[in-house]
C-alpha positions as CSV (number, residue, x, y, z in Angstrom):
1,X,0.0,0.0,0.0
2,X,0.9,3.6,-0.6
3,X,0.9,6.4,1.4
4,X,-1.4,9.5,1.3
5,X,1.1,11.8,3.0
6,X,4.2,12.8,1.0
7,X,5.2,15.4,4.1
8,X,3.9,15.4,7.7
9,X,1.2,18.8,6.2
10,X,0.7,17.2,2.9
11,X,-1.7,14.8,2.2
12,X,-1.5,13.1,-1.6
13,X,-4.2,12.1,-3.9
14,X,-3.6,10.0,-7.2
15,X,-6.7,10.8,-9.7
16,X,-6.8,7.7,-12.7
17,X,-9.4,9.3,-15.5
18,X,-11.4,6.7,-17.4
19,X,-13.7,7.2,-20.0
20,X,-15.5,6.7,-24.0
21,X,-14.0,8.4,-26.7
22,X,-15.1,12.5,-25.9
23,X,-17.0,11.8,-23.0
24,X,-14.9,14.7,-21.3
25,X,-12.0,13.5,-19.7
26,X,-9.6,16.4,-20.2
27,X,-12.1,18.5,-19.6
28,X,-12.7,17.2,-16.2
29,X,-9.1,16.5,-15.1
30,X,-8.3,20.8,-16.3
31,X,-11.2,21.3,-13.9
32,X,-9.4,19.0,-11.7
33,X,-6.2,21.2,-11.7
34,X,-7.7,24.4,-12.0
35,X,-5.1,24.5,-15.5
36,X,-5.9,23.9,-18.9
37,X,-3.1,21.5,-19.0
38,X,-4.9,18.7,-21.0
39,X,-5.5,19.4,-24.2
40,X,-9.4,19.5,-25.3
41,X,-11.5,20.1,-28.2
42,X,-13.8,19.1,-30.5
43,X,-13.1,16.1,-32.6
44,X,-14.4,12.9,-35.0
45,X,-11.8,10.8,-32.9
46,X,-9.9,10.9,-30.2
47,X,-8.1,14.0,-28.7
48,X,-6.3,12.1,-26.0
49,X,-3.9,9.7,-27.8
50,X,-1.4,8.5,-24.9
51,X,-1.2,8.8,-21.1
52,X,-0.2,11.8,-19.6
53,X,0.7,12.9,-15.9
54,X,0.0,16.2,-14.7
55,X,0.5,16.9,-11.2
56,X,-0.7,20.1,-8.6
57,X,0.2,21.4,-5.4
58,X,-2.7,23.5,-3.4
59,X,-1.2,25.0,-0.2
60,X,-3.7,24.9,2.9
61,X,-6.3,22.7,1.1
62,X,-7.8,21.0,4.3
63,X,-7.2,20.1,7.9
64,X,-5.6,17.5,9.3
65,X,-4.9,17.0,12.8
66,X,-6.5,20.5,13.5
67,X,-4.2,21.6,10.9
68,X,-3.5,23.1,7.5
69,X,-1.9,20.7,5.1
70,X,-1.5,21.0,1.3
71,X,-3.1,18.5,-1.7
72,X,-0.5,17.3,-3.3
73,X,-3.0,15.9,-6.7
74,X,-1.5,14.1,-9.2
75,X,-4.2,13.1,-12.5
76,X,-3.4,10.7,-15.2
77,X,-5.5,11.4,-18.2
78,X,-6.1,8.1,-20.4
79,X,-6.9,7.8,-24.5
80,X,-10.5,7.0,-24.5
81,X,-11.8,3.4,-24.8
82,X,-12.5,1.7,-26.8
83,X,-10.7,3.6,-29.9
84,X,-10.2,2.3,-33.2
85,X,-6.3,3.6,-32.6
86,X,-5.3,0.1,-30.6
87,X,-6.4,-3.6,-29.7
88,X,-8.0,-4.0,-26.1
89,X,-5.2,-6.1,-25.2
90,X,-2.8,-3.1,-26.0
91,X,-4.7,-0.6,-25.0
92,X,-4.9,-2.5,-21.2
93,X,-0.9,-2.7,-21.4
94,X,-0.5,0.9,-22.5
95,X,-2.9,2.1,-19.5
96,X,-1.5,-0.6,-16.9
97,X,1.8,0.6,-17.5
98,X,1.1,4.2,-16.9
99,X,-0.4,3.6,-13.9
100,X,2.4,1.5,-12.4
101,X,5.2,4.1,-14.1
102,X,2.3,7.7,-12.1
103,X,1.1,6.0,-9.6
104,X,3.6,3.9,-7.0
105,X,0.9,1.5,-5.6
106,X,-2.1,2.4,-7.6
107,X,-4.0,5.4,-7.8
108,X,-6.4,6.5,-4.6
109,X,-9.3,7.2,-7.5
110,X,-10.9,6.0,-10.3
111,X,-13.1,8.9,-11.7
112,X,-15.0,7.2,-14.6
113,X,-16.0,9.7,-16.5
114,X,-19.2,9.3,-18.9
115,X,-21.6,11.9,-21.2
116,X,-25.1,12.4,-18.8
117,X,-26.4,13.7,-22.2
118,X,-25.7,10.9,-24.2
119,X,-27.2,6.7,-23.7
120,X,-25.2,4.5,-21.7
121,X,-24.7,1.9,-24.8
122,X,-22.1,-0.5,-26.0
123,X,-19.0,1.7,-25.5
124,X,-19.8,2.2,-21.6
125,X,-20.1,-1.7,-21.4
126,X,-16.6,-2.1,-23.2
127,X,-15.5,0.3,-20.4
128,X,-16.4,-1.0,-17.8
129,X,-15.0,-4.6,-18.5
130,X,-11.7,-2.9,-19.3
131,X,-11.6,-0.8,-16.1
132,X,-12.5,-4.9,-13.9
133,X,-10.0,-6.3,-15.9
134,X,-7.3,-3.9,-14.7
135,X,-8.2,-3.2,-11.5
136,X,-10.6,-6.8,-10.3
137,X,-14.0,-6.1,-9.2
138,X,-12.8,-3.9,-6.1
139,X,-12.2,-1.2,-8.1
140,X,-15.7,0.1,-7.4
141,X,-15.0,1.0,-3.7
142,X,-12.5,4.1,-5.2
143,X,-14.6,5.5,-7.9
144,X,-16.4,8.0,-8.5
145,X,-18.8,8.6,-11.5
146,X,-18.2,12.1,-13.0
147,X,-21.7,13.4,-15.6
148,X,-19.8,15.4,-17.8
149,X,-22.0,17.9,-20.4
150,X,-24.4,18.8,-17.6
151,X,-25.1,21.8,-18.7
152,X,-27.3,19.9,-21.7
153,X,-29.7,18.9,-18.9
154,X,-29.9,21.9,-17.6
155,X,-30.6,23.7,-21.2
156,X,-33.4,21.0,-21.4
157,X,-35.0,22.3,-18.3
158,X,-34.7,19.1,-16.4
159,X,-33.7,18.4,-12.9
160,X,-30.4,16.7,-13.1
161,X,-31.1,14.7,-9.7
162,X,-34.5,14.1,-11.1
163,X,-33.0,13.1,-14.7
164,X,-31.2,10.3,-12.5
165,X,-33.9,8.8,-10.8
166,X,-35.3,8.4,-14.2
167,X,-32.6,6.0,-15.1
168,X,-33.3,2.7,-16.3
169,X,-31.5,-0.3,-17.4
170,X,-27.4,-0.7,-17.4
171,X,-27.3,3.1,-16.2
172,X,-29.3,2.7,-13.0
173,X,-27.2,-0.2,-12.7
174,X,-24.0,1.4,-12.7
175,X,-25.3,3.9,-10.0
176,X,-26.2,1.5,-7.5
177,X,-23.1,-0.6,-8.0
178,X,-21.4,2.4,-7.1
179,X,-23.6,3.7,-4.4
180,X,-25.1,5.9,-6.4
181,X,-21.4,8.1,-6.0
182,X,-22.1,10.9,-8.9
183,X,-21.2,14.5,-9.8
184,X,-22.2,16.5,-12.5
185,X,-19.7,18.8,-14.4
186,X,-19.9,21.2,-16.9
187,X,-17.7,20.9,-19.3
188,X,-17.8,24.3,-21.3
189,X,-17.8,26.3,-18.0
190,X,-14.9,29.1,-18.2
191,X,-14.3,29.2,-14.6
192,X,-12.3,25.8,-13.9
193,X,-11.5,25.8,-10.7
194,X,-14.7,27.0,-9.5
195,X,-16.5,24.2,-11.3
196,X,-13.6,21.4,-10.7
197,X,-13.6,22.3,-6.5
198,X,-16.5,20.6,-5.3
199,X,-15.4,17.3,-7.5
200,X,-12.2,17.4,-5.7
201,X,-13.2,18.0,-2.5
202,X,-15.8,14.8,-2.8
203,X,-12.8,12.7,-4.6
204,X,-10.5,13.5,-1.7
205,X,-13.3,12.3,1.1
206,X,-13.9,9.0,-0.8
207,X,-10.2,8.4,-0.6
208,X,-10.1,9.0,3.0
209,X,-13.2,7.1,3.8
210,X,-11.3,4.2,1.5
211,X,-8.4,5.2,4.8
212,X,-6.7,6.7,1.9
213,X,-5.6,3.1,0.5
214,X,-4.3,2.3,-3.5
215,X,-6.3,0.2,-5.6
216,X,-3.5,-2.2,-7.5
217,X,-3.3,-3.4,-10.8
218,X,-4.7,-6.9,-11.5
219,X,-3.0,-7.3,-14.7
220,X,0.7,-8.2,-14.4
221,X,1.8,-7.1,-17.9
C-alpha cells in the first residue's frame, strides 16, 4: 500500500481518469487542476492519444490533525476506450503501465468519466469490463462517476437529480453498483476551478473514507 502523506502537512491524492471516446476526460481532469493542461477540443476521434501525468500542489487545502496541510493531486489522463487507434489487449498494457510508471501502488481514484447527455450503450459496457480487468471487481469501492455535459440537462429544463432517478437499465445499474457516487460537471464552464472544486473535494473524502488506500493493478503485464 501507498501512502497519502508525502510530508507530515501534505496529504497526496492520485486521480486515474477513465472514459469513452469524448466523453470529457480532459475536460474534467483541467477542472481537476484548476489548469488547462490537458488538451481538449472538439473532434471525430480521439483528442487524447497517450497517457499523460499532470501533477498540482494547493497550499492549505484541508485540515488534518487541526491543521492546515497541502493537496498534493496528481491526475493521469487516459486515450478514451474503446478507440479504433489500438487492440484491447494493447490498450490495457499501454494504461497498466502508466499507472504503475504515475502511480507507486495504484491510484487512490478511479473517476470514470461518462456523457449524462448521451445513452449508456455499447461503448460504456466495453468500459467497464476494461476498467475490472485492470483493476478486479474492487475497483468500485475508489470510484467516482463524474456526468460530464451537464449543462445539456440543464438547457433541457430538467432536474439533473430528477433526470437520474429516471434511469433505467445498465445506467441505474452502474449507480447503484457504485452507491449511487455521482457528480455532475460542466464541461464548457470558463471558470475551472470553481466548477472542478467541489469534485475534488468529494474525490478527496472517498479516498479518505477508502483510509486513503491504493487500488493495485490486477493485470501483471
Amino acid at each position: 500500500m501507498g501512502t497519502d502523506l508525502v510530508e507530515s502537512q501534505t496529504v497526496a491524492l492520485d486521480v486515474l481518469l477513465l472514459g469513452t471516446l469524448q466523453s470529457g476526460k480532459s475536460s474534467t481532469g483541467n477542472m481537476l487542476l484548476g489548469s488547462r493542461d490537458f488538451r481538449t477540443g472538439l473532434s471525430l476521434g480521439a483528442v487524447t492519444r497517450d497517457c499523460q501525468l499532470r501533477r498540482r500542489v494547493f497550499p492549505a487545502f484541508l485540515r488534518r490533525h487541526g491543521d492546515k496541510a497541502s493537496l498534493d493531486l496528481r491526475v493521469l489522463d487516459t486515450p478514451g476506450y474503446p478507440n479504433s487507434l489500438r487492440s484491447p489487449g494493447i490498450e490495457k498494457q499501454i494504461v497498466a503501465e502508466a499507472v504503475k510508471q504515475a502511480f507507486a501502488g495504484g491510484p487512490h481514484i478511479v473517476a470514470l468519466v461518462v456523457r449524462v447527455d448521451v445513452p449508456f450503450c455499447e461503448d460504456g459496457h466495453h468500459l467497464l469490463r476494461f476498467v475490472e480487468e485492470l483493476f478486479g471487481p474492487g475497483w468500485r469501492s475508489h470510484a467516482m462517476l463524474v456526468l460530464s455535459h451537464a449543462g445539456n440537462v440543464d438547457q433541457a429544463g430538467v432536474d439533473r437529480e430528477e433526470y437520474l432517478r429516471l434511469a433505467t437499465g445498465p445506467f441505474h445499474a452502474l449507480l447503484t453498483s457504485l452507491e449511487h457516487r455521482h457528480h455532475f460537471v460542466e464541461n464548457s464552464s470558463p471558470w475551472l476551478q470553481m466548477e472542478g472544486k467541489p469534485l475534488l473535494e468529494r474525490l478527496l473524502l472517498l479516498s479518505r473514507r477508502n483510509q486513503y488506500r491504493r487500488l493495485q493493478l490486477r493485470v501483471s503485464e
